[in-house]
C-alpha positions in Angstrom: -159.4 -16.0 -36.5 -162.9 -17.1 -37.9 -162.8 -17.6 -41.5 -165.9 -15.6 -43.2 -167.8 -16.7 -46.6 -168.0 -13.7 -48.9 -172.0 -14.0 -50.4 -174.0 -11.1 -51.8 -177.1 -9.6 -49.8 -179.5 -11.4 -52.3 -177.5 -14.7 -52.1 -177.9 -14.8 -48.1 -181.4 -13.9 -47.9 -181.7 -16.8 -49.7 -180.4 -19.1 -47.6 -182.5 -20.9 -45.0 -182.4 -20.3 -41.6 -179.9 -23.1 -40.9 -177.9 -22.2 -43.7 -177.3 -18.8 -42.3 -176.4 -20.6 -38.9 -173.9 -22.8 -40.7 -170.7 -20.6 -40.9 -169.8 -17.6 -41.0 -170.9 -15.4 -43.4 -169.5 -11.4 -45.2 -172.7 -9.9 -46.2 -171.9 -7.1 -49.4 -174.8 -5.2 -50.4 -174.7 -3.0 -53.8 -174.3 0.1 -51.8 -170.9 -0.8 -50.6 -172.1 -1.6 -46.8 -170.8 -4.5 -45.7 -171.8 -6.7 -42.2 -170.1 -9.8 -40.5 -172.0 -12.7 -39.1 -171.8 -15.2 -37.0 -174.9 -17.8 -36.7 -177.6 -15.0 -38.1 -175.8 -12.6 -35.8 -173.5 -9.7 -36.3 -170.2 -10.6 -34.7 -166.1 -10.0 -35.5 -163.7 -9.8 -33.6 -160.6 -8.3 -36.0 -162.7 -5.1 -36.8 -165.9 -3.3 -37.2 -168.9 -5.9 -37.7 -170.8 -3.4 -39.5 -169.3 -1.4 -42.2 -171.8 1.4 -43.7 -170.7 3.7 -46.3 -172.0 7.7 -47.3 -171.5 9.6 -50.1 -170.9 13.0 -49.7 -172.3 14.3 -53.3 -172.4 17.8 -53.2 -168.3 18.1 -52.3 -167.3 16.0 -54.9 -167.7 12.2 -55.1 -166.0 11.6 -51.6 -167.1 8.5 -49.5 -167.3 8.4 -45.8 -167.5 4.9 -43.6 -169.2 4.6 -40.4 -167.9 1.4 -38.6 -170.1 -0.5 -35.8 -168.4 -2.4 -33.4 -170.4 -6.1 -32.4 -170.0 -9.0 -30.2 -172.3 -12.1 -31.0 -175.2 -9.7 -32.0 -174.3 -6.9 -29.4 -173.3 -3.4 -30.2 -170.4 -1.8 -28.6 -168.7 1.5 -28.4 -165.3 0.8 -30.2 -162.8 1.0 -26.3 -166.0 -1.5 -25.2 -165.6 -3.8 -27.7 -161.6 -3.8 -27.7 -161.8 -4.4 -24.0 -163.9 -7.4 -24.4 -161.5 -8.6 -27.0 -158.3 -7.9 -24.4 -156.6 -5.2 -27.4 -153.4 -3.9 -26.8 -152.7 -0.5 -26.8 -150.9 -1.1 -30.4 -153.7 -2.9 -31.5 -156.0 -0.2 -30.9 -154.0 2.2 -32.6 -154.0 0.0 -35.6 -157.3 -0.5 -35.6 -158.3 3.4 -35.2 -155.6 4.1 -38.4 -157.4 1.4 -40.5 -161.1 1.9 -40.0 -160.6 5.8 -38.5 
């Protein structure tokens, strides 16, 4: 499992170029979205590689997630990218529970 560095959106834009090729990098932004890379290029292979979060104000302060689902800097439909990845069917399941 690739081992990510947890850095702040601020803190990784100001790395150089090779320094964001380095390792792997969490990205956290003040909003609460949160994105995976992978040499300057969204990618993870344990969940979504792109987590993006909504507030729903009017109902009350309740927060929604949208998840988006990357391969190396490619965008796939969540069954895509868990058959690139060889899931099993339980591992799917889990997956859909915890991100769903």
């Amino acid at each position: 499992m690739i081992k990510y560095t947890n850095i702040s959106f601020i803190e990784y834009y100001d790395l150089s170029v090779e320094e964001r090729k380095e390792k792997p990098y969490c990205i956290k932004y003040s909003n609460g979205n949160k994105y995976w890379l992978v040499k300057d290029k969204l990618h993870k292979e344990d969940g979504p590689a792109a987590i993006l979060l909504t507030a729903i104000l009017p109902k009350g302060n309740h927060w929604y997630s949208y998840n988006e689902w990357y391969l190396y800097g490619k965008r796939y439909l969540f069954e895509e990218w868990c058959n690139k990845l060889n899931k099993t069917d339980e591992e799917k399941v889990f997956l859909k529970l915890k991100y769903s």
